[in-house]
N, CA and C of each residue as an Amber inpcrd file, in Angstrom:
protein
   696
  15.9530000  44.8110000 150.7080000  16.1460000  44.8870000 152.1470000
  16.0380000  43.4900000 152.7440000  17.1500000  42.8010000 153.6450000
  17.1590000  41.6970000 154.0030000  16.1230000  41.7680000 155.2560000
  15.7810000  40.5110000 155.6140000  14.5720000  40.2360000 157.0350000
  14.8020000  40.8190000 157.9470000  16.4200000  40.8890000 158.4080000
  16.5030000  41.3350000 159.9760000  16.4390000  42.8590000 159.9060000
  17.0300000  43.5500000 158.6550000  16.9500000  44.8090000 158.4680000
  15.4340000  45.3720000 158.5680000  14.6480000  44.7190000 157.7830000
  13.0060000  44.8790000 157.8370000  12.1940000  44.9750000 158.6860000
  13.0740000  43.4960000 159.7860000  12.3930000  43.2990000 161.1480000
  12.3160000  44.5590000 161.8570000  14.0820000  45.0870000 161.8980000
  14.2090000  46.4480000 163.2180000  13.8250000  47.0780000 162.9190000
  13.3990000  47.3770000 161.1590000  12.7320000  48.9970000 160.9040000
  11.6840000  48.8600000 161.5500000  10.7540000  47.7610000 161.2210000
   9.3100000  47.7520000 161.8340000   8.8280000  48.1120000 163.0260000
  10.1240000  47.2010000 163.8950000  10.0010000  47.2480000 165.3190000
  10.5050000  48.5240000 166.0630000  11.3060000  49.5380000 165.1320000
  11.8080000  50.7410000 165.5820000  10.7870000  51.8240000 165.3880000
   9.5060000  51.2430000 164.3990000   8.7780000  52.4410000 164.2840000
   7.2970000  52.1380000 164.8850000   7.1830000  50.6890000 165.1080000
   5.8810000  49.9670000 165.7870000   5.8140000  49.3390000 166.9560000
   5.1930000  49.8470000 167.9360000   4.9280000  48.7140000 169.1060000
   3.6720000  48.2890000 169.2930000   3.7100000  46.7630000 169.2690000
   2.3220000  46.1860000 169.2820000   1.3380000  46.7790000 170.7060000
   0.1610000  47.0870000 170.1570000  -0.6060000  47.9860000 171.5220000
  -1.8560000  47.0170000 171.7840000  -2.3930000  45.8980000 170.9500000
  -3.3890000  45.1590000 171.2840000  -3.0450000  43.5720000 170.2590000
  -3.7470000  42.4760000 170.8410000  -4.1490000  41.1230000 170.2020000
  -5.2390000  40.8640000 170.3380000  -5.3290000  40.8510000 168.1760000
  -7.0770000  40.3480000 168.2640000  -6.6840000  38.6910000 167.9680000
  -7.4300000  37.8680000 168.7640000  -7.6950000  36.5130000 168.9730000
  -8.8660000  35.8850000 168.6480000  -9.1220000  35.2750000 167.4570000
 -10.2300000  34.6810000 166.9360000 -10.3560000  33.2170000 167.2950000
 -11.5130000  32.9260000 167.5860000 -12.3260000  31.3140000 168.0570000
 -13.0550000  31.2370000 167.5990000 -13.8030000  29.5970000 166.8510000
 -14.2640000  29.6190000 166.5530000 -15.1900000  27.6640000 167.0010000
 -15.9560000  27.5500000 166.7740000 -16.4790000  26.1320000 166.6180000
 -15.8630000  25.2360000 165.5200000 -15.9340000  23.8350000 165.8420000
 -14.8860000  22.9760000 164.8440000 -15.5570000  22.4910000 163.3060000
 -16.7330000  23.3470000 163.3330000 -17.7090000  23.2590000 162.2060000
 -16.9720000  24.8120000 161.8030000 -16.7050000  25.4480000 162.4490000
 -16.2780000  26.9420000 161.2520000 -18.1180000  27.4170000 161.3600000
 -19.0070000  27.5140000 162.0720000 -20.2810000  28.6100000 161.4890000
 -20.5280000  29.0100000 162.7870000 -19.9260000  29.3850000 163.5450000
 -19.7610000  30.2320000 164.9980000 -18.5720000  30.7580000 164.9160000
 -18.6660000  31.9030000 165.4850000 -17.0730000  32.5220000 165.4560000
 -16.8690000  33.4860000 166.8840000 -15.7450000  33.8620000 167.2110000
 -15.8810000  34.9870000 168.7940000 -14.5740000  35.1290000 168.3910000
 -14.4730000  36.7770000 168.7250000 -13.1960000  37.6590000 168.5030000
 -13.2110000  37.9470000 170.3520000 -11.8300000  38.5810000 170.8810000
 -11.1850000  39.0510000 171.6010000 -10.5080000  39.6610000 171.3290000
 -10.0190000  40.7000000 172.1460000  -8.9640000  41.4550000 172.1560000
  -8.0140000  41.3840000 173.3780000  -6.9020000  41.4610000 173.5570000
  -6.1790000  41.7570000 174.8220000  -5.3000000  43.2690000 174.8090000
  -5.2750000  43.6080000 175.3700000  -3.9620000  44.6830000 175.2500000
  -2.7360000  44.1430000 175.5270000  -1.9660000  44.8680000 174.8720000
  -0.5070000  44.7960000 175.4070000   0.3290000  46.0310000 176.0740000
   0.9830000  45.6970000 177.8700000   1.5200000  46.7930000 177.3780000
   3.2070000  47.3540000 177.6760000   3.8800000  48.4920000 177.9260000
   4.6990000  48.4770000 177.5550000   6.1010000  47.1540000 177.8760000
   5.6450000  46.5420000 178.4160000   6.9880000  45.5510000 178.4800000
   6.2330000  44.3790000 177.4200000   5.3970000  44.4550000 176.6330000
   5.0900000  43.1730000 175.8720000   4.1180000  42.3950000 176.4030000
   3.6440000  42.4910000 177.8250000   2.8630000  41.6580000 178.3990000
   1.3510000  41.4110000 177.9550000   0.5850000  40.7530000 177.4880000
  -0.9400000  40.8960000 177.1050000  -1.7050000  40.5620000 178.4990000
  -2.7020000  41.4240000 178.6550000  -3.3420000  41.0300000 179.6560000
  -4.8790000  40.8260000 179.5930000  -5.7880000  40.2710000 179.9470000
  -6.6750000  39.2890000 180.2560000  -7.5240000  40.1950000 179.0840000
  -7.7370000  38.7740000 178.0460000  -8.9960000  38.8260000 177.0640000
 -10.4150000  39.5260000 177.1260000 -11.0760000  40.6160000 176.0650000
 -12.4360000  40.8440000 176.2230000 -12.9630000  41.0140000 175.1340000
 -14.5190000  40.9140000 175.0160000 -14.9800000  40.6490000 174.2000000
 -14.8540000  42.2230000 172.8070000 -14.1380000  41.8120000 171.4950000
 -14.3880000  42.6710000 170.7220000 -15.7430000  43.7390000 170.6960000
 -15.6260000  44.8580000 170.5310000 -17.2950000  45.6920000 170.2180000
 -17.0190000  46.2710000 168.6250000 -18.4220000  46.4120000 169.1840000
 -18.2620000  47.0680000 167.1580000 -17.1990000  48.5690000 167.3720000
 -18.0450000  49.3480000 168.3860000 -16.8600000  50.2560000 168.1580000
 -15.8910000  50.2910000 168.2030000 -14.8530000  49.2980000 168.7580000
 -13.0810000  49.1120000 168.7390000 -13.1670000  48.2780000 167.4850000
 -14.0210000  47.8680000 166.3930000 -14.2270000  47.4260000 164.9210000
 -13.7530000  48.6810000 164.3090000 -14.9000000  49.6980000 164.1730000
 -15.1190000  50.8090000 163.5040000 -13.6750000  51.5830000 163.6800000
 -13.4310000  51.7400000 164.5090000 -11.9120000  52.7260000 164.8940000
 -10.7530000  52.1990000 164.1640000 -10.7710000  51.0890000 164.3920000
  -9.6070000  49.9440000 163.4600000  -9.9770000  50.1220000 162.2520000
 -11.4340000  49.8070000 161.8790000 -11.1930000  50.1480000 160.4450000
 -11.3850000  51.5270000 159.7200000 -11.6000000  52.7240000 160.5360000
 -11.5260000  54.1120000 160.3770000  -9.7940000  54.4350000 160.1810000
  -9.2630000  54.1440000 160.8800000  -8.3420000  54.3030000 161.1080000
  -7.3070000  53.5570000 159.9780000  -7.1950000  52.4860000 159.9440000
  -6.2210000  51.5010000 158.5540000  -7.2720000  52.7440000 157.4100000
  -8.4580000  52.5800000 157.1080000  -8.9710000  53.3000000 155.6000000
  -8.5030000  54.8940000 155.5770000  -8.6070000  55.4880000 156.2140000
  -7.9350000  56.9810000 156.4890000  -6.2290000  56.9020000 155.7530000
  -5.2750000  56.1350000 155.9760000  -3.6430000  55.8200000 155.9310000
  -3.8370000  55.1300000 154.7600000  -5.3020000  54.2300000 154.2870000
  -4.5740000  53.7510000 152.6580000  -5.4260000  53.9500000 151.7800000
  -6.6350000  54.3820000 152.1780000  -7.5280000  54.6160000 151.4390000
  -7.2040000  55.8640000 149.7800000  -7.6430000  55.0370000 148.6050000
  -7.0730000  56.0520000 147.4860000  -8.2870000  56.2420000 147.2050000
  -9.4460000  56.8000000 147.6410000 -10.4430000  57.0500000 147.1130000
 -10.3030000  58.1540000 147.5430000 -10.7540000  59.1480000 146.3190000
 -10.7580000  61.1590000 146.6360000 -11.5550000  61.2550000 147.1360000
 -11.5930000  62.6810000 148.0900000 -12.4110000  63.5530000 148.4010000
 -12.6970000  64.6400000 148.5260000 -13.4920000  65.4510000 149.0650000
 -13.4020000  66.5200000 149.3190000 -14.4310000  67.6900000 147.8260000
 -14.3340000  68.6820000 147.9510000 -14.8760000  69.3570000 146.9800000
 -14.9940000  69.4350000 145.2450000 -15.8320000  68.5120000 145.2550000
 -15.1370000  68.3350000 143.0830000 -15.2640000  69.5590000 142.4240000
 -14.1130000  69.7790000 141.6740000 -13.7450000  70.5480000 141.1690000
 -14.7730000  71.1470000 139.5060000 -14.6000000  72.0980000 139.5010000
 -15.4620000  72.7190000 138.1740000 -14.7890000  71.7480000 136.9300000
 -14.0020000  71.8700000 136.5120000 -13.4290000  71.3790000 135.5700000
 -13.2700000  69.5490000 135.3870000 -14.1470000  69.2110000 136.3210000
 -14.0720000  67.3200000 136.1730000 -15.2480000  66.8880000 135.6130000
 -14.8930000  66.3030000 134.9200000 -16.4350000  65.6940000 133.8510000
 -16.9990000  64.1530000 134.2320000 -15.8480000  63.6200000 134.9980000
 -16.1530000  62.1820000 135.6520000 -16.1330000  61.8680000 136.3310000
 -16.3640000  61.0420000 136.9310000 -15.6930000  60.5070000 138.7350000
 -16.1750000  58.9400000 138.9430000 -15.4450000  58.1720000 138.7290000
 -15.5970000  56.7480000 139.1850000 -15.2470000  56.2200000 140.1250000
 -15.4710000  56.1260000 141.5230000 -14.7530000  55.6980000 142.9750000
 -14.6910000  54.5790000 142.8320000 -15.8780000  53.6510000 142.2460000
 -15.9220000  52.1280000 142.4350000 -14.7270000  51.4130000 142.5880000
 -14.2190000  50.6990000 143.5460000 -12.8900000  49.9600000 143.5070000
 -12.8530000  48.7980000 142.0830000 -11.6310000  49.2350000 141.4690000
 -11.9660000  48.4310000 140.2780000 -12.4260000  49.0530000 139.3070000
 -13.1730000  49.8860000 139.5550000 -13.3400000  50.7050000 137.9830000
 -13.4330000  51.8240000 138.1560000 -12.0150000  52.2300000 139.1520000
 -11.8640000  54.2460000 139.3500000 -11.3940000  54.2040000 137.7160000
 -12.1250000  55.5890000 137.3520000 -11.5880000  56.5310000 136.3320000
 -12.1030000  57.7320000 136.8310000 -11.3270000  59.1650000 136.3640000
 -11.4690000  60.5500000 136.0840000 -10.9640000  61.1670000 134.5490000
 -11.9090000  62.0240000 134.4750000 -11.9660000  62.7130000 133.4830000
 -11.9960000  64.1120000 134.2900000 -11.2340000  65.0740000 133.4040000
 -11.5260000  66.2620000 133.3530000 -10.7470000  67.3520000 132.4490000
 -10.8150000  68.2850000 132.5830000 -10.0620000  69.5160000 131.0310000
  -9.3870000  70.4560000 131.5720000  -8.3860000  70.8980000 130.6800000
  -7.6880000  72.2040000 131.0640000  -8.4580000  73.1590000 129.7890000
  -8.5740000  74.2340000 129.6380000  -9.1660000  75.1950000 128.8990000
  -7.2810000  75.7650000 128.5870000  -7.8360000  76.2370000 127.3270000
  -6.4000000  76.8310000 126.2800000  -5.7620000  77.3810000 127.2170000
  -4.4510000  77.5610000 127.4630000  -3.7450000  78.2210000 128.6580000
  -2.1400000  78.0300000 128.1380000  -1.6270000  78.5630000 128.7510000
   0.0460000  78.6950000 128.6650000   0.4080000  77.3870000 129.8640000
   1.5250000  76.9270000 129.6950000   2.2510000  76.0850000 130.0680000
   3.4640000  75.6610000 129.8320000   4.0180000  75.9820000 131.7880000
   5.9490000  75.6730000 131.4170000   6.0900000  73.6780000 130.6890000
   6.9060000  73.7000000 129.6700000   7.5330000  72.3830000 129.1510000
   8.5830000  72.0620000 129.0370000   9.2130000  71.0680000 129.3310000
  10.7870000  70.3720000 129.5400000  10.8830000  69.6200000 128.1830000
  12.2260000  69.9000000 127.4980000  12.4030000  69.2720000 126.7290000
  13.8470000  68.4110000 126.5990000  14.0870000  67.1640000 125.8220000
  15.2180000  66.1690000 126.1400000  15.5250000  67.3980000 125.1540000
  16.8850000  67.3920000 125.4690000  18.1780000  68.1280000 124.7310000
  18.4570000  67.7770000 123.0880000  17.9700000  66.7330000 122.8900000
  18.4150000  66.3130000 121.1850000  17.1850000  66.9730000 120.8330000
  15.9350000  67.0910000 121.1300000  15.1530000  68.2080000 120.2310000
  15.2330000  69.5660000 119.8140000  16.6090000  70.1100000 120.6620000
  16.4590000  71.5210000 120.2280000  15.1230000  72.3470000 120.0770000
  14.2070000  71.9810000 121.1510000  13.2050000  72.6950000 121.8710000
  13.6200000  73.8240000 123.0810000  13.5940000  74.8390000 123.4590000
  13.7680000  75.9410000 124.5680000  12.8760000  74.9790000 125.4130000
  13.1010000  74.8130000 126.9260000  12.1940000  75.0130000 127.8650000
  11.4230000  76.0600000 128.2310000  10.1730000  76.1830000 128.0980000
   9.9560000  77.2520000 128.2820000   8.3180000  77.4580000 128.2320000
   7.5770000  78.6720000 128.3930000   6.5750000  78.3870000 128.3420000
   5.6730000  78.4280000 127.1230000   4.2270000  77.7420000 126.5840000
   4.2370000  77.3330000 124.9920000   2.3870000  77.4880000 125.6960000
   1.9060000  78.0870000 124.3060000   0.2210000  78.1260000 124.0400000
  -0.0640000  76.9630000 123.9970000  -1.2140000  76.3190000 124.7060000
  -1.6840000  75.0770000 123.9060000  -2.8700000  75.2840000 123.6750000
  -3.7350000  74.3770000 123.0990000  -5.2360000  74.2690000 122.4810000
  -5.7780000  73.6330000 124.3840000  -6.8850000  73.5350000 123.9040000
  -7.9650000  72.7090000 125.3080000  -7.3730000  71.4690000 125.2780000
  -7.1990000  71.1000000 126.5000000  -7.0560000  69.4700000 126.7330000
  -7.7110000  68.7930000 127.1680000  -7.8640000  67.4910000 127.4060000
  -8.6830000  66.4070000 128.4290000  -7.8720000  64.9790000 128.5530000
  -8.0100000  65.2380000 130.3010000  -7.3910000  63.8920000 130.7980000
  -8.0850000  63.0540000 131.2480000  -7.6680000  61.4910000 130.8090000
  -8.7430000  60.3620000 131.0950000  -7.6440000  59.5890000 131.8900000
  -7.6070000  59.3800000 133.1070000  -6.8770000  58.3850000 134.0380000
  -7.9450000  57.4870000 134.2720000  -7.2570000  56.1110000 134.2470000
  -7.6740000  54.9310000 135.0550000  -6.6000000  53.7280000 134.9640000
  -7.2100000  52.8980000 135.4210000  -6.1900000  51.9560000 135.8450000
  -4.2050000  52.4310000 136.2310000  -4.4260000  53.4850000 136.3120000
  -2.9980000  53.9510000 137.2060000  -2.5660000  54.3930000 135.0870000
  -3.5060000  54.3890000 134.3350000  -2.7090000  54.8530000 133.3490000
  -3.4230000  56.5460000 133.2570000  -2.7870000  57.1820000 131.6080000
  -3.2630000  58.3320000 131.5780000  -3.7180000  58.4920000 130.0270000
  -4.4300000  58.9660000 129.3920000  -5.0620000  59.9460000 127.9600000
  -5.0530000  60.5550000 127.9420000  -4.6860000  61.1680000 126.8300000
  -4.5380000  62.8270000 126.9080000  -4.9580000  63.3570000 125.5410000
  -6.0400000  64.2440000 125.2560000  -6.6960000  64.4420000 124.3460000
  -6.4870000  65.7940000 124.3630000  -6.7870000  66.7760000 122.9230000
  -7.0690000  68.0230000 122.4090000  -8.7830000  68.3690000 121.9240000
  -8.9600000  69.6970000 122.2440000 -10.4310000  69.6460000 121.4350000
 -10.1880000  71.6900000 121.7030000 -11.4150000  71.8750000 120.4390000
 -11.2730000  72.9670000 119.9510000 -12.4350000  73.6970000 120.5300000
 -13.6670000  73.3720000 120.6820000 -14.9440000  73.7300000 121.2810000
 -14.8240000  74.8670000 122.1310000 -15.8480000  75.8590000 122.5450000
 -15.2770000  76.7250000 123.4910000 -16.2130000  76.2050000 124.5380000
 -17.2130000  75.6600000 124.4410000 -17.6080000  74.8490000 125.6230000
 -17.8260000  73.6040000 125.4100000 -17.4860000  72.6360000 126.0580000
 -17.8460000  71.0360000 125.9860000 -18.6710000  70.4950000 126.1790000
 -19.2230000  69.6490000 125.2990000 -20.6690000  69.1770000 125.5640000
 -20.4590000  67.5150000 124.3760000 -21.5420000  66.6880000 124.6410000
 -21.1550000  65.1670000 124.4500000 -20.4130000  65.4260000 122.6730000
 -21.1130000  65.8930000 121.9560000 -20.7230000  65.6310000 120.5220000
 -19.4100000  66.7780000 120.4220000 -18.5930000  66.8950000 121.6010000
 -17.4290000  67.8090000 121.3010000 -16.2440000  66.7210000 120.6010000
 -15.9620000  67.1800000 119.4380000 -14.6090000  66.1620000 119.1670000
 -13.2180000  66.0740000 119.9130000 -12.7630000  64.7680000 119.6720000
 -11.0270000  64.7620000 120.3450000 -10.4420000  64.8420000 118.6450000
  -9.1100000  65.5180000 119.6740000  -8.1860000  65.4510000 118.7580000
  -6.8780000  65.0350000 119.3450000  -5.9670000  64.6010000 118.2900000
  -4.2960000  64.2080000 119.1590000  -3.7120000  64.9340000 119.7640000
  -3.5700000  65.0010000 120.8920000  -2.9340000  65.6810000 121.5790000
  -1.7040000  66.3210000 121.0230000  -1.5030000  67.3040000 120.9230000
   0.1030000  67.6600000 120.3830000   1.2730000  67.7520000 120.8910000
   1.8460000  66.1990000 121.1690000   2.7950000  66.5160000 122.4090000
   3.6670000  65.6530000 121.9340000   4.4960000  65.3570000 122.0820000
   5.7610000  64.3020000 122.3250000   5.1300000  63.6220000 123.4070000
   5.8920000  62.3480000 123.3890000   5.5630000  61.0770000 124.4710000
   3.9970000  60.6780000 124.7360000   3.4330000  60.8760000 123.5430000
   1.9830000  60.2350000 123.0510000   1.7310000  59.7820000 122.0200000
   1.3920000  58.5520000 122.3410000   0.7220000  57.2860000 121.0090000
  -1.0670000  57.1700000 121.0120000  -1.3360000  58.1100000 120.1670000
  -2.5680000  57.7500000 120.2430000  -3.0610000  58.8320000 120.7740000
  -3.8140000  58.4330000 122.2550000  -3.6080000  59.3760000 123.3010000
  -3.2990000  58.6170000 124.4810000  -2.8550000  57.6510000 124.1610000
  -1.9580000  57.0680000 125.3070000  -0.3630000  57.8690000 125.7760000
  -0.4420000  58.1540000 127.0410000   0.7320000  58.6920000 127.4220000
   1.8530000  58.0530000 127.8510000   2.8170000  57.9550000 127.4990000
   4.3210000  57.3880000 128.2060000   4.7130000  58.1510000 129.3620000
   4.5920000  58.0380000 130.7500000   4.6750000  58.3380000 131.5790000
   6.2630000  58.2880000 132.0260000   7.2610000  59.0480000 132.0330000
   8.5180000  58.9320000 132.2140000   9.0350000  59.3600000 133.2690000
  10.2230000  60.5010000 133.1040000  11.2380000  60.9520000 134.2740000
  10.4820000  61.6490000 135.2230000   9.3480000  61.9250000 135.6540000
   9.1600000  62.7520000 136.5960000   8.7240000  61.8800000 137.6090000
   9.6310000  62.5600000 138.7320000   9.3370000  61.5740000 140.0430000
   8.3030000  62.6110000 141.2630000   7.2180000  62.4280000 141.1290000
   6.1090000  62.8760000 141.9190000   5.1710000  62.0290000 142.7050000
   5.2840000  61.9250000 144.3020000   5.0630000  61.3140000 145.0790000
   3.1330000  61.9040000 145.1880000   2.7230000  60.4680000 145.6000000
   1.0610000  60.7360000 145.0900000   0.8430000  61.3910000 146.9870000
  -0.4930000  62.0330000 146.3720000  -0.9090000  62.7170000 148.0930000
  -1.0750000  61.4470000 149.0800000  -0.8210000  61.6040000 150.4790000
  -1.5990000  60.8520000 151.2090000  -2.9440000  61.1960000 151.2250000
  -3.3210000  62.3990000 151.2490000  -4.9320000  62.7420000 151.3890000
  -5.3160000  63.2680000 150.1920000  -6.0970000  61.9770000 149.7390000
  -6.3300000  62.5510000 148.0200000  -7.6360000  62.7630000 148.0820000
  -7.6440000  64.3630000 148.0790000  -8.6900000  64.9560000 147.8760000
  -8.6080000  65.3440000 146.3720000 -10.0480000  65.8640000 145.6670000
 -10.4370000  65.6330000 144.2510000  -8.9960000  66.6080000 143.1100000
  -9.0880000  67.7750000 143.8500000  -8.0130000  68.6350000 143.6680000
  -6.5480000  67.9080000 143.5680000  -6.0610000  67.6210000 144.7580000
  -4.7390000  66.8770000 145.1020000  -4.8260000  65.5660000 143.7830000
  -5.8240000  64.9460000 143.6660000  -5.7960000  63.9290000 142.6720000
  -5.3940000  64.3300000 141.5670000  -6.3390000  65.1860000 140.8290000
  -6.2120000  65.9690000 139.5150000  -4.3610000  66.8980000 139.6880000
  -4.0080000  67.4420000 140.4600000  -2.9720000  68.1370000 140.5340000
  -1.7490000  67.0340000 140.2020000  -1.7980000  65.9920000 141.0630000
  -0.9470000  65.0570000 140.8390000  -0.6290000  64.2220000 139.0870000
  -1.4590000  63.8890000 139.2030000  -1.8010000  63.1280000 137.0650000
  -1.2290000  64.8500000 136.3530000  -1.4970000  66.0600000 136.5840000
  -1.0890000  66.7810000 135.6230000   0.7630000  66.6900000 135.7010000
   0.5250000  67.1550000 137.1880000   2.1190000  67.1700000 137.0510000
   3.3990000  65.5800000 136.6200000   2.4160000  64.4990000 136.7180000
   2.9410000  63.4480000 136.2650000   3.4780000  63.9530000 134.8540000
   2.2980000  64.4910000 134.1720000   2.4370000  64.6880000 132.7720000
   3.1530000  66.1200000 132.4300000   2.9660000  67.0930000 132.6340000
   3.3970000  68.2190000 132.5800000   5.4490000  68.1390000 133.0940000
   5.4510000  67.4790000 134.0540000   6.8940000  67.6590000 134.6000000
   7.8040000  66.5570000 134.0090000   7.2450000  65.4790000 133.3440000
   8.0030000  64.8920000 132.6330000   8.8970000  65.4890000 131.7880000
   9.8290000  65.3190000 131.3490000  10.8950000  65.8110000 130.0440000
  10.7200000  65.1990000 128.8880000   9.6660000  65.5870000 127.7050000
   9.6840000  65.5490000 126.3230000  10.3760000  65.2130000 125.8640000
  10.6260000  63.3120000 125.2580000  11.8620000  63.5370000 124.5490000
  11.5520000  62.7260000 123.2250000  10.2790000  62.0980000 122.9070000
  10.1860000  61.2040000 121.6230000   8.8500000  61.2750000 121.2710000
   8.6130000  60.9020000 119.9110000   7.3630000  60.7100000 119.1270000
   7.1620000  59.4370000 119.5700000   5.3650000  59.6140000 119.4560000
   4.9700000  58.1780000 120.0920000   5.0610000  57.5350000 118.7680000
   4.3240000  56.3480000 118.4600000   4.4830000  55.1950000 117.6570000
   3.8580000  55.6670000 116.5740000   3.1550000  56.6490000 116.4530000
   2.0830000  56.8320000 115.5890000   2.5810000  58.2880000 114.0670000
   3.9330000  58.4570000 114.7620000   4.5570000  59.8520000 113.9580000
   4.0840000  61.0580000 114.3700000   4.1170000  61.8320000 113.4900000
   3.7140000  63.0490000 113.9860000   2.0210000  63.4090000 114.5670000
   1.7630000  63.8940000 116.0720000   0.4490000  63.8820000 116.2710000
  -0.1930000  65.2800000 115.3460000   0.1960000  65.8210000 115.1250000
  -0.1820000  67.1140000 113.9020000   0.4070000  67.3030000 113.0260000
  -0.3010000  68.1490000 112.0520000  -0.1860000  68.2840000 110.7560000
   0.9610000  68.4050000 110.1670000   1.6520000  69.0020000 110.8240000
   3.3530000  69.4380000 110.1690000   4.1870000  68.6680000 111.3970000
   5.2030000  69.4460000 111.3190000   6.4940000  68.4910000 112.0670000
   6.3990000  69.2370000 113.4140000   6.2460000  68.3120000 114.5360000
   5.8060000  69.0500000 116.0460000   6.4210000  69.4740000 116.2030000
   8.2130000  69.5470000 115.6600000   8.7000000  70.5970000 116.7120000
   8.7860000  72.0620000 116.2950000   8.6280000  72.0500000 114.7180000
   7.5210000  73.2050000 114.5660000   7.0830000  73.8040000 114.8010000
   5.4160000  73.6180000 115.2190000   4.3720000  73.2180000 115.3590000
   4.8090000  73.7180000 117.2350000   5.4870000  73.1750000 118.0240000
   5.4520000  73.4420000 119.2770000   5.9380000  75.0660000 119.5290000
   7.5890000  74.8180000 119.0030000   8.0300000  76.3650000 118.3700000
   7.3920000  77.0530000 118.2580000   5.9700000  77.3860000 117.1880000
   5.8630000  78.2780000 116.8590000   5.1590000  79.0690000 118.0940000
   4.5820000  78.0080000 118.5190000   3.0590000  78.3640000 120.1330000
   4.3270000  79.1350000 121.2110000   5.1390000  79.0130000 121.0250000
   5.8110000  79.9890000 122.3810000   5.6660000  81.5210000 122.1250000
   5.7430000  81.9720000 120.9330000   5.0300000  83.7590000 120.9100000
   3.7250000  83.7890000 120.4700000   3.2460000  83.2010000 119.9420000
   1.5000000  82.9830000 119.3550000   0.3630000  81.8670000 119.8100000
  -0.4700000  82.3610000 119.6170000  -1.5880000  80.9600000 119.8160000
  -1.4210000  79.9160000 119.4760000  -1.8440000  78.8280000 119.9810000
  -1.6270000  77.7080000 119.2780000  -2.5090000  77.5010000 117.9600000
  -1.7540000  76.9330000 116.9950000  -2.8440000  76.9450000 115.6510000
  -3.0500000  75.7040000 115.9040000  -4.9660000  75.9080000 116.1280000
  -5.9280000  74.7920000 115.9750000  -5.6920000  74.1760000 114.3180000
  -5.3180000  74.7160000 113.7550000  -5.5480000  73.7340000 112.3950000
  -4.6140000  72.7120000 112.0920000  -3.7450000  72.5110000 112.9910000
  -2.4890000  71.4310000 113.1460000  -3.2580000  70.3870000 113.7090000
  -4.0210000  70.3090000 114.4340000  -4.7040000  68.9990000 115.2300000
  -5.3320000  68.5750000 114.4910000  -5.0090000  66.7320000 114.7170000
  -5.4770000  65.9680000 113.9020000  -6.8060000  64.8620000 114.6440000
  -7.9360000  65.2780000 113.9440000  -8.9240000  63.8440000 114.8900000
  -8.7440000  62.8290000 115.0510000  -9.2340000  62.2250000 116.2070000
  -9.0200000  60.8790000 116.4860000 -10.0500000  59.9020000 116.3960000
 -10.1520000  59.7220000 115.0170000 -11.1610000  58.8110000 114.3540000
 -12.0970000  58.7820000 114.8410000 -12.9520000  60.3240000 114.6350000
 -14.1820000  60.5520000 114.2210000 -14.8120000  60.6810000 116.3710000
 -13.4670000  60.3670000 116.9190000 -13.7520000  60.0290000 118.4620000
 -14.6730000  61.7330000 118.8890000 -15.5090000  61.1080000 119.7820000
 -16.2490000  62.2500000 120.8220000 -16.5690000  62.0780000 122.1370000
 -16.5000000  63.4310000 122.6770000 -16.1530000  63.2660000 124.3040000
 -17.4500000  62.5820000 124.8610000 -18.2100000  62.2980000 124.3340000
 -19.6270000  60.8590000 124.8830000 -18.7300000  59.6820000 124.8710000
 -17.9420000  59.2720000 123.8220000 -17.3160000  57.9460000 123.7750000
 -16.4380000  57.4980000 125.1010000 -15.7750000  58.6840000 125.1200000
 -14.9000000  58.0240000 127.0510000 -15.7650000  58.5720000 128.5330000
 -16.8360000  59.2290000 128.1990000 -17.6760000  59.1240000 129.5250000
 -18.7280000  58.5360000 129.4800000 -18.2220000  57.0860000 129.5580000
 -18.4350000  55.6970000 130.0840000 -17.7230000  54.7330000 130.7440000
C-alpha cells in the first residue's frame, strides 16, 4: 500500500480528538505533559495539565484493542498458563475423541471423521507441539508419544493452509479454540522429516481409526519424554 493510499485510509477512519505535548527541562530530569483537545474543524484549544486518570483511560483503552494476554475462566483441560510477556506458553489436552480431518488429495485419505488416542498441545512463541499419551489420567510421570499425524516432525507442527483469524478478545477458551483449529483445519498433506510417526505406515494406521479405536500400540515414544519435562 503506497503513503497517500495509507494516509486516506487512516484519515477516513481516524480523527485526531486530543494533543499530548511533552516539556521538559534542558537537563532531561523534570518533565510536564499537557493535553489540548482538538475539535471538529482541527482546531486545538488551550493546554491542561495531564491527570492520572486521562493516563489510565488511554492506557485502558490502547491495552483492551491489543492486548494478547487471555482471560477470563481457565478451562478444565489446561495444564499451563504463562502470561509473562516474553515467555507466554500454554499447555493443555484433548482426551481420546473423534475428529473431522482434511486430507491433500495425493494421500488417498477420505475426509472424514477418525478415532484418535489423547493429545497435548504446547504453544509458545506463536509456534505449536503436539503430543500423544495413553494414560487415562495425567499426572507428571505420564509419557509422550508422536503424535500420529501428518505435518509433524517430532512434535513440532507445520502450520499450513488454514486461514483462521486470532480472537480480538482472547479469553482462555477463545485462545485454546483458536491453536486447535489452526491445527485441526489445516489439510494433511506430508510426513514430517522424521518418517513415519508410528509403527506401521500412517496412512494405514489413520484408515484404520475411522471405524475402530485408535490402536495405542502404533505410538511411538518420544525419547523416554514426560509430561514434567514441558511444564516448565
Amino acid at each position: 500500500m503506497d503513503t497517500n493510499k495509507l494516509t486516506k485510509q487512516i484519515n477516513t477512519m481516524l480523527r485526531p480528538r486530543a494533543a499530548l505535548i511533552a516539556y521538559s527541562t534542558d537537563g532531561g530530569d523534570t518533565y510536564f505533559l499537557e493535553v489540548r483537545d482538538i475539535d471538529n474543524e482541527g482546531v486545538m484549544s488551550e493546554g491542561r495539565p495531564v491527570t492520572v486518570d486521562f493516563i489510565n483511560e488511554l492506557i485502558k483503552g490502547y491495552s483492551e484493542r491489543h492486548s494478547s494476554t487471555p482471560h477470563g475462566r481457565i478451562p478444565t483441560n489446561m495444564l499451563w498458563s504463562d502470561t509473562r510477556k516474553g515467555y507466554e506458553k500454554y499447555i493443555w489436552y484433548n482426551p481420546p475423541q473423534k475428529r473431522m480431518m482434511f486430507f491433500k488429495e495425493s494421500l488417498h485419505i477420505e475426509n472424514a471423521e477418525y478415532n484418535l488416542p489423547g493429545v497435548i498441545y504446547e504453544v509458545s512463541d506463536e509456534r505449536m507441539n503436539i503430543y500423544a499419551y495413553i494414560d487415562k489420567e495425567l499426572k507428571p510421570e505420564t509419557e509422550l508419544y508422536a503424535a500420529p499425524f501428518f505435518n509433524v516432525t517430532g512434535a513440532s507442527v507445520c502450520l499450513g493452509s488454514a486461514k483462521i483469524d486470532k480472537p480480538t478478545e482472547i479469553t482462555y477458551d477463545k485462545l485454546l479454540e483458536y491453536w486447535e483449529k489452526k491445527f485441526w483445519l489445516t489439510e494433511f498433506s506430508h510426513l514430517g522429516g522424521n518418517g513415519n510417526p508410528t509403527k506401521s505406515n500412517l496412512v494405514l494406521v489413520t484408515k484404520a481409526a475411522k471405524d475402530a479405536p485408535f490402536n495405542i500400540e502404533e505410538l511411538k515414544p518420544l525419547k523416554n519424554l514426560k509430561l514434567k519435562d514441558i511444564l516448565r
